[in-house]
N, CA, C and O atoms as a CHARMM CRD file, in Angstrom:
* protein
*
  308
    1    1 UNK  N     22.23100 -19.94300   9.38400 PROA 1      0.00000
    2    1 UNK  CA    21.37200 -18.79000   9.57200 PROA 1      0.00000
    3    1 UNK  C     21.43100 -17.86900   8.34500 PROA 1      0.00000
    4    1 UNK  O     20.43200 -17.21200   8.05500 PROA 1      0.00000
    5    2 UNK  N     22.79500 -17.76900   7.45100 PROA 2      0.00000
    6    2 UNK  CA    22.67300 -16.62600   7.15400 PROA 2      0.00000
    7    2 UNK  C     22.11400 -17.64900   5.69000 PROA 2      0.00000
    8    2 UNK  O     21.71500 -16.99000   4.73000 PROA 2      0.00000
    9    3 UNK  N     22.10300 -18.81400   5.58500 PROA 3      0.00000
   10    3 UNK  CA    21.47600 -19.37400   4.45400 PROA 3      0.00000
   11    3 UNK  C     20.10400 -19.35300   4.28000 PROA 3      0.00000
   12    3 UNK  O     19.52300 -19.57500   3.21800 PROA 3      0.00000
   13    4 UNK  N     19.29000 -18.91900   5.98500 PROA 4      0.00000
   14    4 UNK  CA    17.77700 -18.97400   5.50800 PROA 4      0.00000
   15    4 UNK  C     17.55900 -17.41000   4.97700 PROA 4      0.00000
   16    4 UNK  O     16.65700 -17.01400   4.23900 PROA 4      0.00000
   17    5 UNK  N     18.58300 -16.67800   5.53200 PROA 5      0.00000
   18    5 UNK  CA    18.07900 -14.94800   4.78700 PROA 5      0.00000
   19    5 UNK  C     18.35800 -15.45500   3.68600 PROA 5      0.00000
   20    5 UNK  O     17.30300 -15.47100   3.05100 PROA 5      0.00000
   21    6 UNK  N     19.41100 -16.01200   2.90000 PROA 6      0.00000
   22    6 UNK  CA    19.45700 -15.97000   1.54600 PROA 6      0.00000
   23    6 UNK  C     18.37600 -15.95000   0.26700 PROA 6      0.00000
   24    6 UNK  O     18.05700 -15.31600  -0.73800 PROA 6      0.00000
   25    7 UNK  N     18.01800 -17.26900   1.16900 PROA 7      0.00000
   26    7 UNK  CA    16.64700 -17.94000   0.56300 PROA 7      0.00000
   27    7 UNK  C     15.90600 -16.83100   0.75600 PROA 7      0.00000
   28    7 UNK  O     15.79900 -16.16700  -0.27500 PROA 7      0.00000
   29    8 UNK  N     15.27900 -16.32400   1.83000 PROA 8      0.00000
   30    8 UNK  CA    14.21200 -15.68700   1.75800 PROA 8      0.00000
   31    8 UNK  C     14.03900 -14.67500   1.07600 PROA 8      0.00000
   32    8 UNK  O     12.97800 -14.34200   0.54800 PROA 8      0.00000
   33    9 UNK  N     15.50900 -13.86300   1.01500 PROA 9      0.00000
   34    9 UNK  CA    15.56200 -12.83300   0.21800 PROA 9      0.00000
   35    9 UNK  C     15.12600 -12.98000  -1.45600 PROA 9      0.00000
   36    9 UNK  O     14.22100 -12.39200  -2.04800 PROA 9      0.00000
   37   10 UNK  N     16.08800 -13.95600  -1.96900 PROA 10     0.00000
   38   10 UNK  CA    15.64200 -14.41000  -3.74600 PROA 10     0.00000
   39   10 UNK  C     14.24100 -14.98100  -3.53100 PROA 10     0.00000
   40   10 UNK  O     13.55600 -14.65600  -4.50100 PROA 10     0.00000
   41   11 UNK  N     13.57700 -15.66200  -2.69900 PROA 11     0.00000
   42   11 UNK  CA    12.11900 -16.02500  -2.56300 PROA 11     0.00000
   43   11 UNK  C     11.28900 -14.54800  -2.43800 PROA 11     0.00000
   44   11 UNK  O     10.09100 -14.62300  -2.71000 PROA 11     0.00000
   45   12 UNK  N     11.80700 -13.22200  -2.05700 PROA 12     0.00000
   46   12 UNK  CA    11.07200 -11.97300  -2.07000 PROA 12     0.00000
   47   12 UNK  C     11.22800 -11.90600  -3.76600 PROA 12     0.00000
   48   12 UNK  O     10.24900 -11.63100  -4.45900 PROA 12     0.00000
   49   13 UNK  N     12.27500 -12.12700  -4.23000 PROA 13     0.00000
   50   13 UNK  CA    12.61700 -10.77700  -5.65700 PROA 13     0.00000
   51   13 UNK  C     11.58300 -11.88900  -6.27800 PROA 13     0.00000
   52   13 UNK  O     10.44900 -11.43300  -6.42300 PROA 13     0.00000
   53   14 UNK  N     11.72500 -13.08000  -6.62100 PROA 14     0.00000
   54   14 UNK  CA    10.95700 -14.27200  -7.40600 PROA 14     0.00000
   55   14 UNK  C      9.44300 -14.06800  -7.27400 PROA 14     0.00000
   56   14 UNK  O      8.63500 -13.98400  -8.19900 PROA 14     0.00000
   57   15 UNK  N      9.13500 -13.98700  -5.56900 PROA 15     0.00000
   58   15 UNK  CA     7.65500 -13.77900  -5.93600 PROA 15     0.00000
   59   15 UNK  C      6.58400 -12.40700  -5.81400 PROA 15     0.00000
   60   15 UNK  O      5.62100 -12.12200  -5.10200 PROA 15     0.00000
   61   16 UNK  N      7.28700 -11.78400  -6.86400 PROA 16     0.00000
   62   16 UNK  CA     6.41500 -10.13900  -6.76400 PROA 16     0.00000
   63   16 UNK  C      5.22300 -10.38000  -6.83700 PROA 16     0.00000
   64   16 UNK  O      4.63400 -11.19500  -7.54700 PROA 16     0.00000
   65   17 UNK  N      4.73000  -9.44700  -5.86700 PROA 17     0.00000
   66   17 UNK  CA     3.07400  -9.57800  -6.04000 PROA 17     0.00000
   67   17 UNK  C      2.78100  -8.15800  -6.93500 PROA 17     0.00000
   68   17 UNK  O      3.42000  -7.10800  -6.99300 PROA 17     0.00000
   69   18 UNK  N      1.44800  -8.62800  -7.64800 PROA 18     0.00000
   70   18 UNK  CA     0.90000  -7.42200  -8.51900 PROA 18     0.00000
   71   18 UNK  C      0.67600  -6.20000  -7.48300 PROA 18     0.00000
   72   18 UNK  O     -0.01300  -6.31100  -6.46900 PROA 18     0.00000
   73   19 UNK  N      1.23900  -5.21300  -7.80800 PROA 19     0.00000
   74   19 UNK  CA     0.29300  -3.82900  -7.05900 PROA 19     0.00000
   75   19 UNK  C     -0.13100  -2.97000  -8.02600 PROA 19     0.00000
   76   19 UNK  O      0.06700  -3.15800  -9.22600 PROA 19     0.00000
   77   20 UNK  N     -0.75100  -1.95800  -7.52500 PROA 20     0.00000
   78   20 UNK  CA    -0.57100  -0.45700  -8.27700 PROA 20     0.00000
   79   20 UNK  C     -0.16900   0.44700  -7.68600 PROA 20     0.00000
   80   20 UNK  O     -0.67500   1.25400  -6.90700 PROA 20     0.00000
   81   21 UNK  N      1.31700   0.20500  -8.30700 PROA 21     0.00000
   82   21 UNK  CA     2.22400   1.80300  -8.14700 PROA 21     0.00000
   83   21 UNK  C      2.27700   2.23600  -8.73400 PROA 21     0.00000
   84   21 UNK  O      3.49200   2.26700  -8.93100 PROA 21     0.00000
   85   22 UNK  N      1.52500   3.20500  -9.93900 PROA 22     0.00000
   86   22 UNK  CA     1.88700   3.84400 -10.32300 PROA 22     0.00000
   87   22 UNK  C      1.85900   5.34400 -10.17400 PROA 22     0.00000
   88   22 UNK  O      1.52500   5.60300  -9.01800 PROA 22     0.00000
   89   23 UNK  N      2.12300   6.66600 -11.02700 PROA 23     0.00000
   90   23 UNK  CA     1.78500   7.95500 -10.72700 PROA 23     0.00000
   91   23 UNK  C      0.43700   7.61200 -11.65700 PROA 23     0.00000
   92   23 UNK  O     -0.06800   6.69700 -12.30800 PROA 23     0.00000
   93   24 UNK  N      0.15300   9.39000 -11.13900 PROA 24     0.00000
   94   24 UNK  CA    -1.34500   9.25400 -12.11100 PROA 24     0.00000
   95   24 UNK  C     -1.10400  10.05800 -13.24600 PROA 24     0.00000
   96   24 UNK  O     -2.11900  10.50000 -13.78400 PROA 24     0.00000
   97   25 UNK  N      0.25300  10.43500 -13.87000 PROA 25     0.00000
   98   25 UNK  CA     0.30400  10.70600 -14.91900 PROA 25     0.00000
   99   25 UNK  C      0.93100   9.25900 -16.03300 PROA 25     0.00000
  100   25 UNK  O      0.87700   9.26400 -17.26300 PROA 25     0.00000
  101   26 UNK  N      1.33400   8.45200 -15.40800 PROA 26     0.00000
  102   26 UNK  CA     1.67200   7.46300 -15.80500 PROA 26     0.00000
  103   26 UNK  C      1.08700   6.34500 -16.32800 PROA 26     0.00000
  104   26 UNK  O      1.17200   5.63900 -17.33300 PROA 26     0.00000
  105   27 UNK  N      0.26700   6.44300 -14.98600 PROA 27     0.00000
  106   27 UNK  CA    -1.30900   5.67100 -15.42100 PROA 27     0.00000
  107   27 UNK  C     -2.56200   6.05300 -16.33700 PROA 27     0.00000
  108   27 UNK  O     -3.36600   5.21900 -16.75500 PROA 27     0.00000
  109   28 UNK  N     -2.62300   7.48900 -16.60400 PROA 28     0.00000
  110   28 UNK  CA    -3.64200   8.05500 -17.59900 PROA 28     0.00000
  111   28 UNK  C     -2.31100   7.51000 -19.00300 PROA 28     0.00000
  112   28 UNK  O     -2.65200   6.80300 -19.95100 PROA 28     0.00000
  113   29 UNK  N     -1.29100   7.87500 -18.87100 PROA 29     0.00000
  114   29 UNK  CA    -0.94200   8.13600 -20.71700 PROA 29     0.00000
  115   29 UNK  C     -1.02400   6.24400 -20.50600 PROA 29     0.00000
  116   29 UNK  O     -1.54500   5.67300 -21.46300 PROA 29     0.00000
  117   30 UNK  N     -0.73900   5.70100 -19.80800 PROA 30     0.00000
  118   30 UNK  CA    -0.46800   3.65800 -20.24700 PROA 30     0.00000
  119   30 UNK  C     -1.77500   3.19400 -20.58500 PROA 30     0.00000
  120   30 UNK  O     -2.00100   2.42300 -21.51700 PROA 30     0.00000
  121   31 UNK  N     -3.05200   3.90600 -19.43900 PROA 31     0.00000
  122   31 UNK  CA    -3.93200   3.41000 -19.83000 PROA 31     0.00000
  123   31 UNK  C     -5.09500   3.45000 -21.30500 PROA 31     0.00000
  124   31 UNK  O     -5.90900   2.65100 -21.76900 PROA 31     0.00000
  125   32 UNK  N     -4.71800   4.56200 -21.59900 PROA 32     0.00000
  126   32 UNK  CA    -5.08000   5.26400 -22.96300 PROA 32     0.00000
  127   32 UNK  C     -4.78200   4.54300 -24.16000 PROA 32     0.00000
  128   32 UNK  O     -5.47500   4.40200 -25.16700 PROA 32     0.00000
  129   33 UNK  N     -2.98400   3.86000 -23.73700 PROA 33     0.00000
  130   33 UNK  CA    -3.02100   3.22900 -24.89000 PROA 33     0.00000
  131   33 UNK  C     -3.25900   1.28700 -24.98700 PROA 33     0.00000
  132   33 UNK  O     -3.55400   0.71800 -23.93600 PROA 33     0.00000
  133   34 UNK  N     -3.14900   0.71100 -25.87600 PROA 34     0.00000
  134   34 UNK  CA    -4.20800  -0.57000 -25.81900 PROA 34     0.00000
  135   34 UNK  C     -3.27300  -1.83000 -25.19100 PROA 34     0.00000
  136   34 UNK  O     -3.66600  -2.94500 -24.84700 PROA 34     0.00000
  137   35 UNK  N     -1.70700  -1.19900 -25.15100 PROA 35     0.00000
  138   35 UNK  CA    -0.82600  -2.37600 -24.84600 PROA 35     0.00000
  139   35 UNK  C     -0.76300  -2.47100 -23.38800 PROA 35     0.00000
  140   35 UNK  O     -0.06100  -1.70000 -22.73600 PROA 35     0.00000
  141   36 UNK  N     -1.43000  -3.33500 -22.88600 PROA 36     0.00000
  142   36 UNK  CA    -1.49100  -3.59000 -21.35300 PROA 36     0.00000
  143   36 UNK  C      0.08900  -4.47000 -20.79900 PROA 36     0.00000
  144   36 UNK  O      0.46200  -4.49200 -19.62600 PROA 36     0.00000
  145   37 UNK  N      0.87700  -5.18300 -22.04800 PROA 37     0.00000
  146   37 UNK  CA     2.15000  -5.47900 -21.41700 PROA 37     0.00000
  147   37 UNK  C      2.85700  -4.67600 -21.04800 PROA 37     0.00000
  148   37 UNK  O      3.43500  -4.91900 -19.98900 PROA 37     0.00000
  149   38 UNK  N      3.16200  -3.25000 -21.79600 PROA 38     0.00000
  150   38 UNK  CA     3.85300  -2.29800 -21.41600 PROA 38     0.00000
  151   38 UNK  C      3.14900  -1.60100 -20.44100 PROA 38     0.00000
  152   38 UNK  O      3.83300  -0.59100 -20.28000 PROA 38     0.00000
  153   39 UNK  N      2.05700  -1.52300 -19.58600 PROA 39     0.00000
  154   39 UNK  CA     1.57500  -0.83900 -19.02400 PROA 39     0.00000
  155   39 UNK  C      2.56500  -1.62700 -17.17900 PROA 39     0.00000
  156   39 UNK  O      3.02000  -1.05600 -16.18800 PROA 39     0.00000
  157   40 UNK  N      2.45100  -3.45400 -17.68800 PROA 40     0.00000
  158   40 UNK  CA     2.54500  -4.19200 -16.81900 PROA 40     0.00000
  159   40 UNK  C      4.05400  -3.93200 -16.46100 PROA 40     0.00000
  160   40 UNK  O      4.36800  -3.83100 -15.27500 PROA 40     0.00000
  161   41 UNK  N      5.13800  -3.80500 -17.60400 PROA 41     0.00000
  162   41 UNK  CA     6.04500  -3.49200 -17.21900 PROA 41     0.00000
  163   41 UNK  C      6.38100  -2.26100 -16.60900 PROA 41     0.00000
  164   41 UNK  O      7.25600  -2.23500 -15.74300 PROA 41     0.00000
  165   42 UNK  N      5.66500  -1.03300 -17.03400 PROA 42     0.00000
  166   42 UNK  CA     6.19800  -0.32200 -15.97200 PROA 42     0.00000
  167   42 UNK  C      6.25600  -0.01000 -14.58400 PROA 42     0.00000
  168   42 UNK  O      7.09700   0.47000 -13.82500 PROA 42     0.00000
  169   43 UNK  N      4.67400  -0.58800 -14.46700 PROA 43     0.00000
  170   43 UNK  CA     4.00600  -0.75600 -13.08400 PROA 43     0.00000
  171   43 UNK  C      5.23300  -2.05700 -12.47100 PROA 43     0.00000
  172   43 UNK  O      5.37100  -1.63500 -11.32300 PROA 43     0.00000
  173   44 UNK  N      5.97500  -3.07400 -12.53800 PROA 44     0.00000
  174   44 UNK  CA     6.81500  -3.64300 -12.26600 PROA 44     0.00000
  175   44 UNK  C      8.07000  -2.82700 -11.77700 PROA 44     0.00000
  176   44 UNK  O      8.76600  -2.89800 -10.76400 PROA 44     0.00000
  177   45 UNK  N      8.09000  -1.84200 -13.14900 PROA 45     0.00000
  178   45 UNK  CA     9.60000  -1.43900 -12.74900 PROA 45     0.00000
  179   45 UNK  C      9.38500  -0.37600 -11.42300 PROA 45     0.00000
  180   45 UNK  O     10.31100  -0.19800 -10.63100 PROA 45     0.00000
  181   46 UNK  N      8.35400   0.16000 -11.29900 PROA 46     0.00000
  182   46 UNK  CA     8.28000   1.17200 -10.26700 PROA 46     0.00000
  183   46 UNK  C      8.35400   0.30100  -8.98800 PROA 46     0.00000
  184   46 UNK  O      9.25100   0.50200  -8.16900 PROA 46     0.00000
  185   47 UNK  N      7.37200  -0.71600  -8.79800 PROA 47     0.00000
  186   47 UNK  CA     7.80400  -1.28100  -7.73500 PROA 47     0.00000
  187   47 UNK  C      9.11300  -1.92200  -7.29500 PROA 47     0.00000
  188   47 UNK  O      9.33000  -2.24100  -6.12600 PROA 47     0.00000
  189   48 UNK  N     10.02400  -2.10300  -8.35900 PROA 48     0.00000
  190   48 UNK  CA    11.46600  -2.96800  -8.15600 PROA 48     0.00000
  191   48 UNK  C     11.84400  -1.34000  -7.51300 PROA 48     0.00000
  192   48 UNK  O     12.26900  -1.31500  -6.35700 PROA 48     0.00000
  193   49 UNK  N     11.66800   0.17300  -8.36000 PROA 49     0.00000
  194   49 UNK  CA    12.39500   0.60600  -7.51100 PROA 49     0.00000
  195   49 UNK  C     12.00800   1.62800  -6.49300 PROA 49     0.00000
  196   49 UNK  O     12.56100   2.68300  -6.18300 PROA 49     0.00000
  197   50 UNK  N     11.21100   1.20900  -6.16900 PROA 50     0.00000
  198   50 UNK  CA    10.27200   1.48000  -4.49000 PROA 50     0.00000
  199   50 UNK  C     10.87100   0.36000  -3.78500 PROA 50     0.00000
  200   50 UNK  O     11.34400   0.50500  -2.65700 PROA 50     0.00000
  201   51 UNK  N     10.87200  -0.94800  -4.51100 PROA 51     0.00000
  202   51 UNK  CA    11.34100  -1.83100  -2.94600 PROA 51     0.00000
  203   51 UNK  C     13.35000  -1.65400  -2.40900 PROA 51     0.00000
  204   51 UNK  O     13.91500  -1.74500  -1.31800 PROA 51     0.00000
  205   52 UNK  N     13.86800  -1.36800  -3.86900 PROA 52     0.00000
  206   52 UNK  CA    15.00400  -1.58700  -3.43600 PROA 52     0.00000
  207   52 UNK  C     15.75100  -0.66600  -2.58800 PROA 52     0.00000
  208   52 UNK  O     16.92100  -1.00700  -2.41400 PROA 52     0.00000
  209   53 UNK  N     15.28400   0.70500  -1.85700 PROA 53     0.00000
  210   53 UNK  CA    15.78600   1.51300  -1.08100 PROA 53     0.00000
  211   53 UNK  C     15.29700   1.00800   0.36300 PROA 53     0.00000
  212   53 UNK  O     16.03200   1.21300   1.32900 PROA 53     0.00000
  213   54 UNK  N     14.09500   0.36700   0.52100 PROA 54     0.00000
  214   54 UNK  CA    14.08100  -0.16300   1.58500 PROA 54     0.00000
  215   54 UNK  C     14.72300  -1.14400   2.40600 PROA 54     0.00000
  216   54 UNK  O     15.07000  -1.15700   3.58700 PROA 54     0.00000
  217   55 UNK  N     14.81600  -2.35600   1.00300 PROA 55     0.00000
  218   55 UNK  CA    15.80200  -3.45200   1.66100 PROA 55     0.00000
  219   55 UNK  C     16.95700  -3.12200   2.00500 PROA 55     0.00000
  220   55 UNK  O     17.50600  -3.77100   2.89500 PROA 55     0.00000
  221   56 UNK  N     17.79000  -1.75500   1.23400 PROA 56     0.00000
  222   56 UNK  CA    18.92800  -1.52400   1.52200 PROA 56     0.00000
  223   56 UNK  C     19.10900  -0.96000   2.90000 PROA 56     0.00000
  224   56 UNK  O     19.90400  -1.30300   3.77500 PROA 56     0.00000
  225   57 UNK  N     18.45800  -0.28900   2.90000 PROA 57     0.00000
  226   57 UNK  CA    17.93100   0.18700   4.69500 PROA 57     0.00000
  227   57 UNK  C     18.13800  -0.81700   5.62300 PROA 57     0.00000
  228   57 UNK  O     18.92900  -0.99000   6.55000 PROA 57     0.00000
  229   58 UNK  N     17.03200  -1.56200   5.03100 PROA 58     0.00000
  230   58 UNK  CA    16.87500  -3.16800   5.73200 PROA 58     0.00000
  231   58 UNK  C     17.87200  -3.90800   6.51700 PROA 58     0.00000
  232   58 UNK  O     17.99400  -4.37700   7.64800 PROA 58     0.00000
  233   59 UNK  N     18.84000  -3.76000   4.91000 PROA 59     0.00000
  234   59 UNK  CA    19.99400  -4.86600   5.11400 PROA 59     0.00000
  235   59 UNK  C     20.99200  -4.16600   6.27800 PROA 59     0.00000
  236   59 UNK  O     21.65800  -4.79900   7.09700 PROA 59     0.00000
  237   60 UNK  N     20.93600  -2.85400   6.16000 PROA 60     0.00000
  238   60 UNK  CA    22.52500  -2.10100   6.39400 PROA 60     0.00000
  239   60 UNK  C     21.41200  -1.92000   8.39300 PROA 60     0.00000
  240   60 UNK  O     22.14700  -1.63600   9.33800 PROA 60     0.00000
  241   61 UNK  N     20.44000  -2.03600   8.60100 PROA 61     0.00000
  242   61 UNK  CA    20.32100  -1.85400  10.18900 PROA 61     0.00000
  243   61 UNK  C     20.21600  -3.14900  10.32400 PROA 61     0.00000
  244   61 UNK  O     19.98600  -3.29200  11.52500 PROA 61     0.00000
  245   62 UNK  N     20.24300  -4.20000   9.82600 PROA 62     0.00000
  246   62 UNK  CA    20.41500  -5.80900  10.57600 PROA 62     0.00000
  247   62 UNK  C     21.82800  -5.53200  10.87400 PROA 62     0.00000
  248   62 UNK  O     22.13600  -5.44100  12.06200 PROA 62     0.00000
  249   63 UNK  N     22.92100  -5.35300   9.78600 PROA 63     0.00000
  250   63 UNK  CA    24.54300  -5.54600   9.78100 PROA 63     0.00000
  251   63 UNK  C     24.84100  -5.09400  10.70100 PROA 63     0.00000
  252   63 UNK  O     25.71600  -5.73800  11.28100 PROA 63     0.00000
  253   64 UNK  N     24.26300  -3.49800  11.58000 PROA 64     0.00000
  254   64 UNK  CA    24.80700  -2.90000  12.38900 PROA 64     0.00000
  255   64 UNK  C     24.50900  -3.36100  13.36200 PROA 64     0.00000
  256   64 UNK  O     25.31500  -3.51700  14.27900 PROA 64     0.00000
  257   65 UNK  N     22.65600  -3.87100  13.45700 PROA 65     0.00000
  258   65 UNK  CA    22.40100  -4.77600  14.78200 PROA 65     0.00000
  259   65 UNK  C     23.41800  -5.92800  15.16300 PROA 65     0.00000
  260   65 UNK  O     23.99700  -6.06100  16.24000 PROA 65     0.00000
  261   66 UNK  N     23.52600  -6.91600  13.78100 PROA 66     0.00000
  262   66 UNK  CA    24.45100  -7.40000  14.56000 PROA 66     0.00000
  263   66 UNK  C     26.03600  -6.86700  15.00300 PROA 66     0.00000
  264   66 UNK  O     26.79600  -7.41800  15.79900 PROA 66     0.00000
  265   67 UNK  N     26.18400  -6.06300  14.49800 PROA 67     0.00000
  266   67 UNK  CA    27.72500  -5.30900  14.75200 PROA 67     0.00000
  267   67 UNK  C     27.67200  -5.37900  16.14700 PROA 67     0.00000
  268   67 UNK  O     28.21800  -6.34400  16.68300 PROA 67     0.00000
  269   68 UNK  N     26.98400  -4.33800  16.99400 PROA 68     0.00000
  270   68 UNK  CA    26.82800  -3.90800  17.85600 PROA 68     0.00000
  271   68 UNK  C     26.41700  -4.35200  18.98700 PROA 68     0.00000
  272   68 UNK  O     26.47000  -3.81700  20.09500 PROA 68     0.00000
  273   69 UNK  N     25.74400  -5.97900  18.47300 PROA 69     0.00000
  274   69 UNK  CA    25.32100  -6.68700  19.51400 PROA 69     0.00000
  275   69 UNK  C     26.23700  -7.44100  19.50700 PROA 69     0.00000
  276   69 UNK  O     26.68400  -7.47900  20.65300 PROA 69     0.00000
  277   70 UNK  N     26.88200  -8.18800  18.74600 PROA 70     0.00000
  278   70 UNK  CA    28.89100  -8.91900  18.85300 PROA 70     0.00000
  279   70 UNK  C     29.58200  -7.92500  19.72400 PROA 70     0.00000
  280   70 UNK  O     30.25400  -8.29400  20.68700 PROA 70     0.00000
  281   71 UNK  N     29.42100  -6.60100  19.38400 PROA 71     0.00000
  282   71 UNK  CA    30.39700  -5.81800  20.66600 PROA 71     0.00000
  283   71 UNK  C     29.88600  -5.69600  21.56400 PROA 71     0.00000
  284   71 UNK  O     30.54100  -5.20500  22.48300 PROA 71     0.00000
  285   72 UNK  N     28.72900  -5.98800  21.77600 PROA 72     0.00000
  286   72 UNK  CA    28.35200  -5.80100  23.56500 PROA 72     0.00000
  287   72 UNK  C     28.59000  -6.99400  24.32200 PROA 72     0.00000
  288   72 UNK  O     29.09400  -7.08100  25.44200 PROA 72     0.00000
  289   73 UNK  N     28.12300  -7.98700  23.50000 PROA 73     0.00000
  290   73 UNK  CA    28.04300  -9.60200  24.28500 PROA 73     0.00000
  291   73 UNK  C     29.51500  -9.35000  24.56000 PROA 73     0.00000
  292   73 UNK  O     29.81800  -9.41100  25.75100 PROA 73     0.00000
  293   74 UNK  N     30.49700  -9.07800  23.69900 PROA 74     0.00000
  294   74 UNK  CA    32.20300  -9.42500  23.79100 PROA 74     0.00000
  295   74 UNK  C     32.87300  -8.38600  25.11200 PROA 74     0.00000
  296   74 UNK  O     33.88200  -8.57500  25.79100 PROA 74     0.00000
  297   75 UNK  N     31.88100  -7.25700  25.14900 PROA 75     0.00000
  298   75 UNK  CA    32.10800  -6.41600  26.62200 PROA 75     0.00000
  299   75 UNK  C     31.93200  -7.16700  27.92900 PROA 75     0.00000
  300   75 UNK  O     32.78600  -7.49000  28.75500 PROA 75     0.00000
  301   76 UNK  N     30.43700  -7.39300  27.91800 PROA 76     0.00000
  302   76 UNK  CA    30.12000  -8.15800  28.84200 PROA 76     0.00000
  303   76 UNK  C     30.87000  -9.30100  29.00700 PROA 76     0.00000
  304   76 UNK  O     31.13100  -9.43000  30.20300 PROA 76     0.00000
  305   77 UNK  N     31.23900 -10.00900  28.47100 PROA 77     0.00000
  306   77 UNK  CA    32.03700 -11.22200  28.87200 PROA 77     0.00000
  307   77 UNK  C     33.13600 -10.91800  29.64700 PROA 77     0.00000
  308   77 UNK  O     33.87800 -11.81600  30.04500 PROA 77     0.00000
């Protein structure tokens, strides 16, 4: 089980999809200028760190779900 989260997780970071996150001060000065790689990287980096406070969220209410559901089943028994 905990090998298919694995996977799925490095199968999230591997396949970023394009968005637009950016601000709109960010996006007027990138777009102004002619280098669209650097525009691509930053728009990347904003989303790496927009996603990574969520997963951490993510991760830390599965751990407790299961915490908490190991201590109940182990009550009930």
């Amino acid at each position: 089980m905990k090998k298919k989260y694995g996977i799925l997780l490095i199968l999230f970071f591997l396949c970023v999809l394009p968005s637009e996150a950016q601000c709109a001060m960010c996006r007027a000065v990138l777009e102004s200028e002619e280098n669209v790689s650097q525009a691509k990287g930053v728009n990347n980096g904003i989303v790496y760190l927009m996603a990574i406070p969520y997963i951490l969220v993510a991760l830390t209410g599965f751990y407790l779900y299961k915490t908490y559901s190991k201590k109940n089943t182990a009550k009930k028994a």
